[in-house]
C-alpha positions as CSV (number, residue, x, y, z in Angstrom):
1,X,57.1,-55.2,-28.1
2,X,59.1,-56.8,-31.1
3,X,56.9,-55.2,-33.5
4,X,56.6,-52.1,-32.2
5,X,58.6,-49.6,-34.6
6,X,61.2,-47.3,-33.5
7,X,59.4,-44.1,-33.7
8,X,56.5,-45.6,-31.5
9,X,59.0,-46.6,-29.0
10,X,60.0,-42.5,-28.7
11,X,56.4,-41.7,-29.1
12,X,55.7,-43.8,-26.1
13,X,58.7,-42.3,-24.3
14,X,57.8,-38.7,-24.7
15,X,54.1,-39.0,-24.1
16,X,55.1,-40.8,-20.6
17,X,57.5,-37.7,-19.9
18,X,54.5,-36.0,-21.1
19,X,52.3,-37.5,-18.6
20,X,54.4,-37.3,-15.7
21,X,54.7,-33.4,-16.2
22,X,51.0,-33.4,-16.6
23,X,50.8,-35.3,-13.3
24,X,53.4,-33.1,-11.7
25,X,51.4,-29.8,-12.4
26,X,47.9,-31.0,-11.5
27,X,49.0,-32.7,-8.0
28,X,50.4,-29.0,-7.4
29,X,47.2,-27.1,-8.2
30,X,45.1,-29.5,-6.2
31,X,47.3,-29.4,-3.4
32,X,48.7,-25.8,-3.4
33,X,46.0,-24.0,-5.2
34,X,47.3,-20.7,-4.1
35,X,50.6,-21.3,-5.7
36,X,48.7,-20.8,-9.4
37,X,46.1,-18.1,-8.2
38,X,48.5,-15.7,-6.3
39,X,50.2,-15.6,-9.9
40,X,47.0,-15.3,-12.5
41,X,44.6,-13.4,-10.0
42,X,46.4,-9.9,-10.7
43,X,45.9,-10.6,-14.2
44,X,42.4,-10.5,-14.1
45,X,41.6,-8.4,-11.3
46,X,44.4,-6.2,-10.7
47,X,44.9,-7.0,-7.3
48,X,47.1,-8.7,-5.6
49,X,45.7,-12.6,-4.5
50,X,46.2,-11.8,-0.7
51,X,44.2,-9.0,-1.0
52,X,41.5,-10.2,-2.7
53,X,41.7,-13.3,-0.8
54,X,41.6,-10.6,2.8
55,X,38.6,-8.7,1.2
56,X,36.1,-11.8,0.1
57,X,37.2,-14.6,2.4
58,X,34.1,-16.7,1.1
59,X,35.1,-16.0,-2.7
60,X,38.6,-16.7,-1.8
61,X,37.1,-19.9,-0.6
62,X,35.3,-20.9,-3.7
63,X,38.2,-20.0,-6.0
64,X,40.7,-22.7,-4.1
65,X,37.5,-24.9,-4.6
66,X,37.3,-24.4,-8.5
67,X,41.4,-24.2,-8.7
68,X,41.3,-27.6,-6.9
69,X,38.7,-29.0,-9.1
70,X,39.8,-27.8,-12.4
71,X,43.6,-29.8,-11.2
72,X,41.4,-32.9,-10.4
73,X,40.1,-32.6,-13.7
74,X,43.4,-32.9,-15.4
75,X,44.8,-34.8,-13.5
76,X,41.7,-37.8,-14.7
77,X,42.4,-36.9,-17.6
78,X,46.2,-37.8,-17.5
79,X,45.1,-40.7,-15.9
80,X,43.4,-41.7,-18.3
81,X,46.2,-40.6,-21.3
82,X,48.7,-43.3,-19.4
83,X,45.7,-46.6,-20.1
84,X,45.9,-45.3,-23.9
85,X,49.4,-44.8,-23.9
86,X,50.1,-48.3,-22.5
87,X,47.7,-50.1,-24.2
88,X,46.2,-49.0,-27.3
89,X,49.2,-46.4,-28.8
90,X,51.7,-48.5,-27.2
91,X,50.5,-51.4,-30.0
92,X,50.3,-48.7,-32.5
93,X,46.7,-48.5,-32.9
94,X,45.4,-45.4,-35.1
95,X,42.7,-44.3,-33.0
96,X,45.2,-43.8,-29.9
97,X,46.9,-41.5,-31.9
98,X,43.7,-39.3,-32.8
99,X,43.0,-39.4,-28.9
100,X,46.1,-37.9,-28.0
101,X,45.5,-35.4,-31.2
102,X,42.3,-35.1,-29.4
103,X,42.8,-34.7,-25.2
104,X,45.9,-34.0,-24.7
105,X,46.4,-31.1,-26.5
106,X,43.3,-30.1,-26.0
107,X,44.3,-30.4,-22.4
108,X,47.6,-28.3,-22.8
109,X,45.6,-25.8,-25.4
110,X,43.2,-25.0,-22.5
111,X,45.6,-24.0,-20.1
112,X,48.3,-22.4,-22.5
113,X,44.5,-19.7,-23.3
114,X,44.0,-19.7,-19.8
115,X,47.8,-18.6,-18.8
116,X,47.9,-16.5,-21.9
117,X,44.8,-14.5,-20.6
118,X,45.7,-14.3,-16.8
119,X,49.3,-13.0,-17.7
120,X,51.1,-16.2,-16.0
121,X,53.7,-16.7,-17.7
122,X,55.1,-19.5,-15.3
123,X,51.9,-21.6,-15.8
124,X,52.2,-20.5,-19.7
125,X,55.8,-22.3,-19.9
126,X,54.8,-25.4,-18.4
127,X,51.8,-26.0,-20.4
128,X,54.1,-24.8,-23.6
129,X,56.4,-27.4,-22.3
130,X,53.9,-30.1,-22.1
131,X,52.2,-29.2,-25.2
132,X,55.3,-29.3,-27.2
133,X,55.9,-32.6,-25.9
134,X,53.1,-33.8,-27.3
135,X,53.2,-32.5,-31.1
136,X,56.7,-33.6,-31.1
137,X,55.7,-37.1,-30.3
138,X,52.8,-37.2,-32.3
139,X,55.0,-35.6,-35.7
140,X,57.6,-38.8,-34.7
141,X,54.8,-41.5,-34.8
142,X,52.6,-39.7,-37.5
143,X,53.7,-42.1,-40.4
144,X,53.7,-45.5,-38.7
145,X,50.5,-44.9,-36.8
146,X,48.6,-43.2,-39.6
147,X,50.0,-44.5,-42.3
148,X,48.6,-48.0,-41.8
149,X,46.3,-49.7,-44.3
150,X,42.9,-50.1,-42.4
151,X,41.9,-54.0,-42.7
């Protein structure tokens, strides 16, 4: 931890407030999958969740199913940003860095395209929020992790 520069420290930092938001919003759509779907469902079909949900109880079903699921996938995904973050980009490795170029906001990008296209703009602020996080913490660490000589 003595060598760790300042601007990984804040890196580290905002990635873990990162993660935790991350965290936050996929425990929510596996647990309350209606939450997210009652707000993006009108988007797509034009109707109302509940009554779509009244009309196709099977489909309504299988939607909670793949909600649930696609939250399970982030939320591995987070998972597995925190062992990076606390291991490899935590020591200031370069490759950490790319990864978090890389997954999480390719993560974040997903959703904000997602949002965007279902007209949520709840879901669109959070993943703006959580994307955000991340560029700003990469630009802060951008010199010191990439700027190493490669030995």
């Amino acid at each position: 931890m003595t060598n760790q520069k300042n601007s990984t420290r804040i890196g580290v930092v905002l990635l873990l407030v990162m993660s935790i938001l991350a965290i936050a919003y996929t425990i929510l759509v596996v647990g309350y999958p209606d939450f997210f779907i009652k707000r993006s469902c009108p988007g797509y079909t034009g109707q109302a969740w509940i009554d779509l949900a009244a009309a196709s109880p099977g489909a309504a079903v299988y939607i909670r199913a793949m909600q649930r699921q696609v939250g399970g996938f982030g939320l591995v995904l987070t998972l597995g940003t925190l062992i990076v973050l606390f291991g490899a980009f935590k020591r200031g490795e370069r490759w950490a860095w790319v990864y978090f170029l890389v997954a999480a906001t390719g993560g974040w990008l997903v959703n904000i395209i997602y949002h965007i296209f279902s007209k949520s703009p709840l879901g669109l602020a959070m993943n703006l929020v959580g994307i955000g996080v991340v560029i700003l913490a990469l630009i802060i660490t951008a010199k010191d992790l990439l700027g190493k000589k490669i030995t």
